[in-house]
C-alpha positions in Angstrom: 21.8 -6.6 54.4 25.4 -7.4 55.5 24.7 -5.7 58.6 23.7 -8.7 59.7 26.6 -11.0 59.5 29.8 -10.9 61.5 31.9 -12.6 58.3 31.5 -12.6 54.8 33.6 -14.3 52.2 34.7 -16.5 49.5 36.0 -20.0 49.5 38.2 -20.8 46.0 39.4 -24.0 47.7 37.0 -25.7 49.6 39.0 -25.9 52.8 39.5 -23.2 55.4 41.6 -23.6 58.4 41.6 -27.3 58.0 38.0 -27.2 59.7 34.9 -26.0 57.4 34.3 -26.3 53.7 31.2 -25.0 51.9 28.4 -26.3 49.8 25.2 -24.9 47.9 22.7 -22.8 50.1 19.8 -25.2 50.8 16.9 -25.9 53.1 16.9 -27.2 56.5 14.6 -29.9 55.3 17.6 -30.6 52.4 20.5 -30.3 54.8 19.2 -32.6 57.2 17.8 -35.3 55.3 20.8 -38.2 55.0 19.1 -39.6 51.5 20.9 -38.7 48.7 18.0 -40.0 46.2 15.5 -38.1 47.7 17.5 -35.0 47.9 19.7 -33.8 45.3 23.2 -33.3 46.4 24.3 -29.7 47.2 26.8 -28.7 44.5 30.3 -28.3 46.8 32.4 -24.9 46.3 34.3 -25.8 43.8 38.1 -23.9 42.4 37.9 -24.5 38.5 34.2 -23.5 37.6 34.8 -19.5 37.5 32.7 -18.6 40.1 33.3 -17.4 44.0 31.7 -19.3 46.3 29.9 -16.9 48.5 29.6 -17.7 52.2 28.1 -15.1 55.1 28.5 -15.9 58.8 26.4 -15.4 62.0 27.3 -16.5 65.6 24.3 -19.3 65.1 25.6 -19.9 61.6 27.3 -23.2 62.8 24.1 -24.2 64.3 22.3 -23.5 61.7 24.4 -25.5 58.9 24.5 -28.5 61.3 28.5 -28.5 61.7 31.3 -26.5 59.3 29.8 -27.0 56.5 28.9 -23.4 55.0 25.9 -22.7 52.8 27.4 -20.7 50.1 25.9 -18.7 47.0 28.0 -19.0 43.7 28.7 -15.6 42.0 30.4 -13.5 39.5 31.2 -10.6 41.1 30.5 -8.7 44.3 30.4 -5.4 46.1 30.4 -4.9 49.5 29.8 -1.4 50.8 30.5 -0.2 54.2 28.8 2.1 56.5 30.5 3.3 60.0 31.5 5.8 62.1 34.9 7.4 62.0 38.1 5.4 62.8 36.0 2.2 62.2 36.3 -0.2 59.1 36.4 -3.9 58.7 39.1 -6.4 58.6 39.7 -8.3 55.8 42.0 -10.6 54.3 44.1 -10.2 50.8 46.1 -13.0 49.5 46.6 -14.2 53.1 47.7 -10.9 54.7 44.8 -9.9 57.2 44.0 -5.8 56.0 42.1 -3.5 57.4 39.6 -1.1 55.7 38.2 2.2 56.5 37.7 5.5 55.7 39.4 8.8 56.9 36.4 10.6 56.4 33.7 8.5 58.0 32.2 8.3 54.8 30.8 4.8 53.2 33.3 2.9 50.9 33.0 0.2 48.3 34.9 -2.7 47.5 34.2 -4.6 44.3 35.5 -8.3 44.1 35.5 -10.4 41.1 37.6 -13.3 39.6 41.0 -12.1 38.8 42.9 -15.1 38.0 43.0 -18.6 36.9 45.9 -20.2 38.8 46.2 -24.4 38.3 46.8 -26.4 41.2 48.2 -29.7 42.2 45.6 -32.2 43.6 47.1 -35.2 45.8 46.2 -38.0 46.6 43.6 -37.4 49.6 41.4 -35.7 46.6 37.8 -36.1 47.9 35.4 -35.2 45.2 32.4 -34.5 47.7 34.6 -31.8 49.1 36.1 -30.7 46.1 33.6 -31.4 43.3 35.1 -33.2 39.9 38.2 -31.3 39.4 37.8 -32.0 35.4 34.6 -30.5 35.1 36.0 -26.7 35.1 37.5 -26.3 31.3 41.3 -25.8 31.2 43.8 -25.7 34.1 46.0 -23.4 32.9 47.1 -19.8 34.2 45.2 -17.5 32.2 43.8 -13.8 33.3 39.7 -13.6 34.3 37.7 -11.3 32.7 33.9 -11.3 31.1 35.3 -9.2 28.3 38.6 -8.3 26.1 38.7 -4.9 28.1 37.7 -6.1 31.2 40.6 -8.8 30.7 43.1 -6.1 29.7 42.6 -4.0 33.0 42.9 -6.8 35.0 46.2 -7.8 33.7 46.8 -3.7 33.8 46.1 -3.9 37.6 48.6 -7.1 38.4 50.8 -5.5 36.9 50.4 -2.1 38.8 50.3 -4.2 42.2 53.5 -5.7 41.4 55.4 -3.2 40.7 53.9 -1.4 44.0 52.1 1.4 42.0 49.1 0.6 43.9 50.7 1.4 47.1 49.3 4.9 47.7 45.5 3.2 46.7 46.1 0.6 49.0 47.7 2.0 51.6 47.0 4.8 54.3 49.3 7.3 55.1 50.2 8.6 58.7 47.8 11.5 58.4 45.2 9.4 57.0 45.1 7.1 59.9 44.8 10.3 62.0 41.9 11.6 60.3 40.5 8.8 61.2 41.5 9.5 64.7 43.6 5.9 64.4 46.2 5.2 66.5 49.7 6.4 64.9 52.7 5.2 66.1 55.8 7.9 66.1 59.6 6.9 65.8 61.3 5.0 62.6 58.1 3.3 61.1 56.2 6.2 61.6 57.8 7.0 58.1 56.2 4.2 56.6 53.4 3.8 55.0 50.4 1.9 57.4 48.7 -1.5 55.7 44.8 -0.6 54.9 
């Protein structure tokens, strides 16, 4: 249940904040044991093998993983569903931009995630493979739209190109009198006008 965890969420590169990186969920017994051949290795999150790298947080998580190194569960999709009161949601972030999520109504709401993209990169020269994983084992690294299937492929290149040309702004967004549904806090004056980020 995701009730139980104060942070959820995906690593694509295996860096965050220049502090933790993430590796295959394993046993105490595996993460603590320091030999390699008696233990095999924890696969690292790895960018290029079209999967997310799952990761879910607790205050003793930390502990628990002996240091920022996160246990993480490789997927194809997720759905996250949330349950709260009125006026509450959870904060999220979307291609950097931290978002926040709720519903005017009180009632639960869904978000679906799944691989959109395939976007190369540029590796330099500080490349460490037991972070990254080998970054020729992942097939091409070329742009290319994700998508298990020709018409899943199609309405993902459908939705790009609805988000940007902004026709996903009234999805995305709330309006004033959504935010006071939710008995939110509304601002009044010039940016009232405008449209307030999820």
């Amino acid at each position: 249940s995701g009730s139980r965890y104060r942070e959820v969420g995906f690593l694509n590169v295996n860096w965050q904040a220049s502090f933790a990186h993430g590796s295959d969920r394993a046993s105490l017994g595996q993460r603590i044991c320091p030999c390699p051949a008696a233990v095999p290795s924890r696969e690292p999150a790895k960018f290029n093998d079209g999967r997310m790298d799952m990761y879910r947080l607790k205050f003793r998580s930390l502990v628990k993983s002996l240091g920022p190194r996160y246990q993480t569960d490789k997927r194809e999709r997720m759905r996250l569903t949330y349950r709260g009161a009125k006026g509450q949601g959870i904060f999220f972030q979307w291609d950097g931009e931290a978002r926040f999520a709720f519903s005017p109504s009180g009632d639960p709401f869904t978000i679906n995630i799944r691989k959109v993209l395939n976007i190369p990169v540029v590796l330099g020269p500080q490349l460490d493979t037991t972070i990254t994983g080998d970054p020729l084992s992942g097939g091409s690294g070329k742009f290319e739209f994700a998508g298990a299937s020709p018409l899943e492929r199609a309405q993902t290149i459908t939705r790009v190109l609805q988000l940007v040309a902004g026709g996903l702004d009234a999805e995305l967004n709330a309006t004033r009198e959504e935010m006071r549904r939710a008995g939110l806090h509304v601002e009044s004056g010039a940016d009232a006008e405008s449209h307030a980020a999820l």
